[in-house]
Phi, psi and omega in degrees: 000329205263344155326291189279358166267331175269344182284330174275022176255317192272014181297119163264000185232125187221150103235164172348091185250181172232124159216170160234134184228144185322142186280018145287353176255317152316329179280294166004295194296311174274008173278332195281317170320298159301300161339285211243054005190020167297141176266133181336325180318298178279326148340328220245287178327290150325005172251272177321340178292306197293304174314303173285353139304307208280306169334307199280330187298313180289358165259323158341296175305303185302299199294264253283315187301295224282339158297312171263004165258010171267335257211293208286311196309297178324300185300333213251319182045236177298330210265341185276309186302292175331305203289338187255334159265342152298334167299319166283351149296318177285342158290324167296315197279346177268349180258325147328291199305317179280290150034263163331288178290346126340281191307306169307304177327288161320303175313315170318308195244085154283340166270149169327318189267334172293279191334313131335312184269294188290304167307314186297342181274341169294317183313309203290282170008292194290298163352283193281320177309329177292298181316332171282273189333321197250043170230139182268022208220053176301321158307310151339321194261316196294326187296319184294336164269357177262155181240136153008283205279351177077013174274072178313347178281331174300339191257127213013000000 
C-alpha cells in the first residue's frame, strides 16, 4: 500500500476530475479510506491506475494472440489447409467403405438369427469404439481391441 501511496504522491502534474459513482461504491470507499488512512482522491488514483494496467495488459495480450495466429497461419498455411482436406477425404472413403459393407451385409443376413448376430456385433463394435474415443491413448486401445490370434469370437 504504501508503494502506491508514494507513487500517486509522486505525480506531479494533477487534475481536477468530477465524477459520480453509485453510493454503493462510494461506502467502499470510506470503509478502505478507514483501513488505510488514504484520502478518496488517492484511492480513487489507485483504482483508476490499477484498472488501466489490467486494461492496457489485455489489449496487449489480444495484439500478441492476434500475432501469433497470424505467425502459426503463416508457418502451417497451405501444407494445414491440405492436411485437413486429406482428412476429409479419408473421412468420406471411409464412410463410403462401411456404407458399402453395410449394404453387403443387409444383403447377406436375411434371416432372422443373421440379422440378430449383426446387431449384437455392431452394438460390441460401438462398445469397444466408445472405449477408444473417451480413452487418450488411441493406438493403444486400437491394438487392445483387435486380439492377437485375430479371434474376434473371444472378445467378451
Amino acid at each position: 500500500m504504501k508503494d502506491k501511496e508514494e507513487e500517486a504522491k509522486k505525480q506531479t502534474k494533477s487534475e481536477k476530475v468530477y465524477a459520480v459513482i453509485p453510493k454503493t461504491l462510494k461506502e467502499k470507499v470510506v470503509r478502505y479510506k478507514a483501513k488505510t488512512n488514504m484520502s478518496e482522491s488517492e484511492i480513487v488514483n489507485v483504482a483508476l491506475n490499477e484498472f488501466f494496467k489490467v486494461k492496457m495488459l489485455k489489449e496487449d495480450v489480444d495484439d500478441i494472440t492476434e500475432i501469433m495466429a497470424k505467425a502459426i497461419e503463416k508457418q502451417l498455411g497451405k501444407r494445414f489447409e491440405r492436411t485437413i482436406a486429406l482428412q476429409a477425404k479419408n473421412a468420406k472413403a471411409s464412410y463410403s467403405s462401411l456404407f458399402l459393407q453395410a449394404y453387403f451385409l443387409s444383403k447377406i443376413c436375411e434371416s432372422e438369427n443373421s440379422k440378430e448376430f449383426l446387431k449384437e456385433k455392431i452394438e460390441l463394435a460401438n462398445k469397444l469404439a466408445y472405449g477408444v474415443v473417451k480413452n487418450k491413448f488411441l493406438d493403444e486401445d486400437i491394438r487392445q481391441m483387435i486380439p492377437d490370434d485375430l479371434n474376434f469370437d473371444n472378445i467378451m
